[in-house]
Each structure stands twice: as structure tokens, then as C-alpha cells.
N, C-alpha and C positions, 0 to 999 in steps of 0.2 A: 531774129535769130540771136543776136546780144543779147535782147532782152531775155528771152528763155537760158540761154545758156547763164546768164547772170542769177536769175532765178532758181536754176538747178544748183548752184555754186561752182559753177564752170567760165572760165576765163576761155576767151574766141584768142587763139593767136594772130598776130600780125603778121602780114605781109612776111615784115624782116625775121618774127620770129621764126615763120613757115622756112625760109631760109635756113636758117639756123638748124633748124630739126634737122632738116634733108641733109645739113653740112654735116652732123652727127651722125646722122644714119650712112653718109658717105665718108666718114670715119674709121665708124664699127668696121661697117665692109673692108676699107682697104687694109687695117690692121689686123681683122680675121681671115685677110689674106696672105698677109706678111708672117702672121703663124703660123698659118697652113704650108706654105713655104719653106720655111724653117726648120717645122717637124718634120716636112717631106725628105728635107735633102740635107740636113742639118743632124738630127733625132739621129738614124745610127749610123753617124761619124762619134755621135758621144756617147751614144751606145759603148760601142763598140773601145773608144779610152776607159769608160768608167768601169769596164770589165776588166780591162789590162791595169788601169789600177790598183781596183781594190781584189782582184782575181776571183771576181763570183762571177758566175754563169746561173740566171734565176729562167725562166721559162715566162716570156711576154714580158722579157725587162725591154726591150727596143721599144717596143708598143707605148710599156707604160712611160718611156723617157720621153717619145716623138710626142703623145699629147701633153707631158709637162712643160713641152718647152710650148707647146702652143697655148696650155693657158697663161705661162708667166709672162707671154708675147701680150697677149692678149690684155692681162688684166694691167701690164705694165703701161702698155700706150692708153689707154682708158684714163689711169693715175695721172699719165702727163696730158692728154687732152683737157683732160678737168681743169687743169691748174693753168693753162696756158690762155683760156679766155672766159670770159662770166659769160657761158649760155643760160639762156632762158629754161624756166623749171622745167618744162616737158625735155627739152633737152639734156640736162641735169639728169633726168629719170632715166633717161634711154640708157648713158653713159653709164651713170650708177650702176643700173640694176647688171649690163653686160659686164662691170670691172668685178661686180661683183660675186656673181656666178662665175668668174674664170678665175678668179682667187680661192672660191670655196669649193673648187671641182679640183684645184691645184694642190691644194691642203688633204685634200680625199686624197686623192693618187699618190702624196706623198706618203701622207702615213699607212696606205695601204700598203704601199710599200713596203717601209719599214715591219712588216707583220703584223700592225695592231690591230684591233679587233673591228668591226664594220662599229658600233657605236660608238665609240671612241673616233675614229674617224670625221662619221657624221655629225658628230655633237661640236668638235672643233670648227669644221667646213661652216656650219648654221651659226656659230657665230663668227668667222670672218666675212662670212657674207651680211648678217648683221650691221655691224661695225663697218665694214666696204661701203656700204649702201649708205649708212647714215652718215659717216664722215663724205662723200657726196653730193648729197642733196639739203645736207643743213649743219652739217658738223655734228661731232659726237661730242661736245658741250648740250644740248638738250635730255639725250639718249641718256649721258649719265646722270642730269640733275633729276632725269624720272626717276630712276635705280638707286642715285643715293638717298632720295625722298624715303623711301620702303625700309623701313628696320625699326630697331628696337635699343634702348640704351639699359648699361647695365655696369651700373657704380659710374665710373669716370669711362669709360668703352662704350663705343656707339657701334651695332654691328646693322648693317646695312646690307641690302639686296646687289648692290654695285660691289661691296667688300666680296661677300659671298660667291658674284659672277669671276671676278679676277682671282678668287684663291681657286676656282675649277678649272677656269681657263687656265691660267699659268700651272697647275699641280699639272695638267694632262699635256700641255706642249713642254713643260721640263719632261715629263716623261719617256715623249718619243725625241726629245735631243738627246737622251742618256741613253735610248735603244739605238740610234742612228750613232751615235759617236760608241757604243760596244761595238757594235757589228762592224764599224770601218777600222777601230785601233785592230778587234780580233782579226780582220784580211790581213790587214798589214803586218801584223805579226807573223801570221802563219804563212805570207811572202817573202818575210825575212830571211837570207839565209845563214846569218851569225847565228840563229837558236837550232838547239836541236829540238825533235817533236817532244819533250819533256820539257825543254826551258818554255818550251811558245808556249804551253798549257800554265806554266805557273805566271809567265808573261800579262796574258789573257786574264789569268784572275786577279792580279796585282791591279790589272788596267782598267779591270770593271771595277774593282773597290775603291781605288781612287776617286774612278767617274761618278758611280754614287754621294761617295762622299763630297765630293765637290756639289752635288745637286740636291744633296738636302742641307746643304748650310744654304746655296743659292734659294730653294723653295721657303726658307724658314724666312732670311731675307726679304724675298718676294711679298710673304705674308703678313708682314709686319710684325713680329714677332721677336721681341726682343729678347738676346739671349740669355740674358741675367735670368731670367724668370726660369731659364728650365736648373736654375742650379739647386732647385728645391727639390728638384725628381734625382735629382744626381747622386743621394745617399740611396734610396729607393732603385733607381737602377743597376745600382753596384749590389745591391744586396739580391739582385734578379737575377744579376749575373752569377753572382759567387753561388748562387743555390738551385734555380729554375735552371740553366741555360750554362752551366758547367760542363756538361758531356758535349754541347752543341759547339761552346767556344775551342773545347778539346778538341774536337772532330777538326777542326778550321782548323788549327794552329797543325795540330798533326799533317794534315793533307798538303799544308802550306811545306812543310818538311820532308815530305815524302816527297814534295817536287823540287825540293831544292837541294837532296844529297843524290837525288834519284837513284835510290835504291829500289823503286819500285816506278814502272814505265806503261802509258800505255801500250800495251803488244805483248808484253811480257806473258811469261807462263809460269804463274805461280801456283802453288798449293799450299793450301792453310785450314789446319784439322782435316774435314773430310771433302773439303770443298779445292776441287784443282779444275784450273781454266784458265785463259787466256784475261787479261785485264783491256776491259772496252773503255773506261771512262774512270778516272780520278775527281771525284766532285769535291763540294765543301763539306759534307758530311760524311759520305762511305765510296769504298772505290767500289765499282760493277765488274764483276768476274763474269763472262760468257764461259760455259761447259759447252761439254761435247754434245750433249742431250738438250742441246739448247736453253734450258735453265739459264737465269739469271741472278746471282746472289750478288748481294748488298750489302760489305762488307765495312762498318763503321771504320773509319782510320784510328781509332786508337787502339784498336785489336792489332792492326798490321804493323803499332808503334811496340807494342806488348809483349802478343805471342811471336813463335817460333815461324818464321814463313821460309818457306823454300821457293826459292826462284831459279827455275827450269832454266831462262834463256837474263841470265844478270850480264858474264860476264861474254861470254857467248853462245850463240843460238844452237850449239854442236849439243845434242844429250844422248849419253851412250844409257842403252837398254840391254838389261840381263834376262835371257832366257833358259830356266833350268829344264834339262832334258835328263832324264836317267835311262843307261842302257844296260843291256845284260850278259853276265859276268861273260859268259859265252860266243857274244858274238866277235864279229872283226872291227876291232876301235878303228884302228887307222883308215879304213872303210867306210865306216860310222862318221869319222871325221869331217871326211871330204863331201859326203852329203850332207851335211850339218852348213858347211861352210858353201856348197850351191843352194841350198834352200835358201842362205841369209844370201847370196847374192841375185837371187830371184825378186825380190822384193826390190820395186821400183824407191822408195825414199829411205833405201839403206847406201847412205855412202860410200862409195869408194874409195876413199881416203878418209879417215883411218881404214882401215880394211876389218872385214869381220872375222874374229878371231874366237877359236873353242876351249874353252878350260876344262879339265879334269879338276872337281873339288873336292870330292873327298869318295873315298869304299864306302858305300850304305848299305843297310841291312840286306836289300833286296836285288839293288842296281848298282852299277857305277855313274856317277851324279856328275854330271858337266853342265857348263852354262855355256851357252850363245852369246856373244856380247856382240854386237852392232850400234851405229852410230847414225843419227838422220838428223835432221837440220830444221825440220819445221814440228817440235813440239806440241805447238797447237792443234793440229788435226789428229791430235792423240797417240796414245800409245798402244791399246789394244789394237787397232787395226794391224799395225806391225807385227807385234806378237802371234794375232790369228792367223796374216799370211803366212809368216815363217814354218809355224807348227803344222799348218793344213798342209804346205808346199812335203816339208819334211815328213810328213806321214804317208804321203804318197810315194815319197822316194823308200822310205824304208821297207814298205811291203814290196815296191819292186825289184827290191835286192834280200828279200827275204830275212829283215831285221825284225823281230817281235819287240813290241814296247813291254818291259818286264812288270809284273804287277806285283806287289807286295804278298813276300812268301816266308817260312818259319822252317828253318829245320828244326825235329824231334828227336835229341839222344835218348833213348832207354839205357842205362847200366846196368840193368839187372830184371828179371821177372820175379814176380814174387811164388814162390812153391806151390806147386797145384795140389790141392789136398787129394786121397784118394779116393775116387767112388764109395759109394756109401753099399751094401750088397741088401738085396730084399729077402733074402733067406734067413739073415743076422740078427736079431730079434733086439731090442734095444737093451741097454742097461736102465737097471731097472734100483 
């Protein structure tokens, strides 16, 4: 039996090594039990803080925290088994290959997490499992002398297969530390209660440029990449900027101002040219108006730094609406009145306070011209609907007190007719 296994290139364990295995396979077990445990009864107690921390509520966030802690159980007792006695290789592989897969399922679930895409995920997980396994069962000194073996030189620069692996790895996990550190500064912000929902939004962008910025000096770093060299791109990018990317740096610096005088809010109700809506979102380039008709306009911020904008709800959300009525010279105003002022108080989002009030504006050709003036508090769900009620309510009252809405009319003076000539007679024979 030696002998064949010697022949196949197979080594017969010993006794003590048969040991040993069993000791590792009663390892896995009990530490796949001590995460099982963990996750059990563990998983949403930290659920359940990491919500009251960071204040998100996700759908299968319990789930996905209970098996992270059971793989970091897992691949952590694995790390310290290893290191705590020289098992024999088959055992080595066992341990491996499980520390391994509980690292690269742990990496998945985290950055699926965080929202990155499934291959981004899995391309990070394949190589920590990688690298788990090979730092293991023979160290990752062999793994990178294969990888740096592979490349190509070019002048005084050697670029290499190992160079190439660590600028992907490290570009993609800088990646999701910059999506996991936006997403916690943005909770935390928007839990804050010193900001208002205007300061957290410029907050938030302040905290995401920062965080960028911090993580491509750290990638360039990573990369080996020294900085001196890009000061040759630096005449070159100024000149990209001052002439490509001019309206785009305008846009940002504007947005950045709009959030810092807050003259303009998400919620607000503004109107600009022919475009009036409600403000959904302040980006880095154009703020997002919501209409009534559901429309979406995309309104650059340097327009809103430029033109003329009206803001419905700046100082407050109270906006008084004018309805012009004309009635006829004939009927009973003071009559007229008080149905004008039930119709405005028929309407559910006309306040109470101010109260609705009737003007006479001026004697017109046809009618006497007043205006409706009322007052309502939510802006955004528009203005016609108010108008329509008012006028539909008022129409019905007016016919059932017998008021005609006057319709545009002309009086004709004549001063004079002009002389009627006299019959002409058929017996009179013409001049001749």
C-alpha cells in the first residue's frame, strides 16, 4: 500500500498524523459551532446597534450581519489554529482551504453589502481566498515569486503580473472603504441634530470630497507612483479645466453656494422661467425640480446663481393666491360677497388664519372685477387645484342665488342718422 501510494506521488499518513487530522477536523467542527452560536444569538443584538447607530434600516441586514459574524468566527479561529501548532500538510489543507472560504464568503457579504456590484465582490472574495490559502499551507513568498517572475521591463521600470495583481486588488478594496466610509459619515450626518436638512446635504458633500480626496492620494501611494511625475500633466490639466470642464467646475462651486447661503432647499417651491416645482435633490451639477405632472427638470446651478428665481416657500411656507372674478354691474355685491368668501372657505387647504379676503379692483368695460385672495401652506401640491375648487364651489353657489357670470359686452351711441333720400318714383322718367 506504501508502495503504490509512493508511486502515485502520495504520502500514507501516520498514526500521529491520522491524529492530527481528526484533531483539525475536531477543530473546524467546534469553531463552526462557536459561529453558529454567535450568529445565533449574537448577530441581531448587533443587528440591531448598527441600526441605532448608523440609522439605516436595509431589508436582510440581520441575516447578512448573523453570517458575518459567523464567517469572521470562523476564518478568525482557523488564522489562530494555524499558527498555534505545525500540523501535518493534509492538515494544513483542511484548515486552509476552511479559513479560507470563510474569509472569501466574508469579503462577498461584505461588499455586497456595501452595494457593489456581484463582480467586484467576487473578484475580491477569489483573491482573498487565494492568498488565505496560500499564506497557509506554504506562505505567500512562493505565490508572489511566480507573479513577480511574469512581466516586462521598460527603460528603468519593471511592470510585473504581481505589480498589476496589487494595483486591482488595492484600486477595488480602496474603492469599497470610500463607499463604506460615504455611506457611514452620510447616517451620521443626517442623525445629526445641530444641521438643518440643507447644512447635512452640503455636510455630505463636503465629506464625500474629502473622502475621495484622501483615497486617491492613498491609491496613487499604493501604486507606487510618485508624485513629481504628475507635475507634468499639471500645465495640461489646468488648461482642461479652464476650457473643457469650466461649466462643470461652475456647476460644483455654484451648488456648493446654494447650499451654503441656502437660498434655495430641498422642499422648496420655486419657479424659474416656465419650469415651477418643488426641489427633490441639489446635486454637483443641476438641482432636480419635481412638477405637478410629474416631470423632472434638471436645472444646471448656474442658471439658479444667474437668472431671476422665485421661491414660493424661502421665507415661509404661507403663499397667498389671487383669484380674479368679475361680476355684473347689476347684481347684489354684498351678496356676491359672502359667497365668494364660503366658496374660499369650502376648500380644505385654504387657511384659516389669515382669513380669505374679497377686493374690488377696478370698474371694467363689462363687469366689476374683484379678486379672491386666500392663503394655504403646502405650495407643492399646486396651485390650480385650489383655483379649480374655489371657482367650481363658486359657480354653483352663484346660480343658486341667481347671479349670471357677465360676459364681455359694447354699448352703441348713435348721434345721429344720416337722411334718408327720397323714393325714387317709376312714372319720372330720368334726366336726360
Amino acid at each position: 500500500m506504501n508502495a503504490l501510494a509512493a508511486e502515485l506521488g502520495f504520502s500514507v499518513p501516520t498514526l500521529p498524523d491520522t491524529q492530527l487530522i481528526v484533531a483539525a477536523l475536531a477543530t473546524i467542527a467546534g469553531v463552526g459551532a462557536l459561529g453558529w452560536l454567535c450568529g445565533r444569538y449574537l448577530g441581531p443584538r448587533l443587528s440591531a446597534y448598527w441600526e441605532s447607530l448608523a440609522g439605516m434600516r436595509g431589508e436582510g441586514l440581520q441575516a447578512r450581519i448573523c453570517a458575518m459574524l459567523r464567517y469572521l468566527i470562523l476564518a478568525a479561529g482557523m488564522a489562530i489554529a494555524l499558527r498555534l501548532y505545525p500540523w501535518p500538510e493534509m492538515a494544513l489543507w483542511l484548515l486552509g482551504l476552511v479559513g479560507a472560504a470563510a474569509a472569501a464568503l466574508l469579503v462577498r457579504a461584505l461588499l455586497r453589502g456595501l452595494g457593489l456590484s456581484r463582480w467586484i465582490a467576487w473578484l475580491l472574495a477569489a483573491a482573498t481566498f487565494a492568498a488565505v490559502l496560500a499564506d497557509a499551507v506554504g506562505g505567500l513568498a512562493p505565490l508572489r515569486a511566480m507573479l513577480d517572475s511574469v512581466g516586462f521591463s521598460m527603460g528603468s521600470r519593471r511592470f510585473t503580473l504581481l505589480a498589476l495583481v496589487q494595483i486591482v486588488i488595492g484600486v477595488l478594496a480602496l474603492y469599497a472603504i470610500v463607499r463604506f466610509a460615504i455611506r457611514l459619515a452620510g447616517q451620521w450626518i443626517r442623525r445629526s441634530r445641530g444641521f438643518d436638512p440643507t447644512q447635512q446635504l452640503l455636510a455630505q458633500k463636503l465629506a464625500a470630497i474629502a473622502i475621495i480626496a484622501i483615497a486617491f492620494f492613498v491609491g496613487i501611494d499604493l501604486a507606487g507612483i510618485d508624485l513629481t511625475a504628475l507635475a507634468v500633466f499639471s500645465g495640461a490639466l489646468g488648461l482642461a479645466v479652464g476650457f473643457g470642464l469650466q461649466k462643470t467646475f461652475g456647476n460644483l462651486i455654484a451648488g456648493i453656494i446654494l447650499l451654503m447661503d441656502r437660498s434655495i432647499k430641498p422642499g422648496d417651491v420655486i419657479s424659474v422661467g416656465e419650469s415651477f416645482g418643488s426641489v427633490n435633490k441639489i446635486g454637483v451639477r443641476a438641482v432636480s425640480i419635481v412638477t405637478r405632472d410629474g416631470k423632472e427638470y434638471l436645472i444646471p446651478n448656474e442658471l439658479l446663481m444667474t437668472q431671476e428665481v422665485v421661491n414660493w416657500s424661502y421665507s415661509t411656507r404661507d403663499v397667498r393666491i389671487s383669484i380674479p372674478i368679475g361680476l355684473p354691474y347689476d347684481c347684489d355685491v354684498k351678496l356676491a360677497h359672502r359667497l365668494m368668501i364660503e366658496a374660499a372657505n369650502a376648500s380644505p387647504r385654504v387657511l384659516e388664519t389669515p382669513q380669505p379676503a374679497v377686493w374690488m379692483t377696478k370698474f371694467g368695460e363689462s363687469a366689476l372685477e374683484h379678486e379672491i385672495r386666500v392663503w394655504i401652506l403646502d405650495p407643492e401640491a399646486g396651485l390650480g387645484s385650489v383655483r379649480s375648487e374655489i371657482l367650481s364651489r363658486l359657480l354653483e353657489l352663484f346660480r343658486a342665488h341667481d347671479i349670471a357670470i357677465p360676459g364681455p359686452q359694447q354699448d352703441i351711441r348713435i348721434k345721429e342718422w344720416p337722411p334718408v333720400p327720397p323714393p325714387v318714383s317709376a312714372a319720372t322718367p330720368p334726366d336726360r
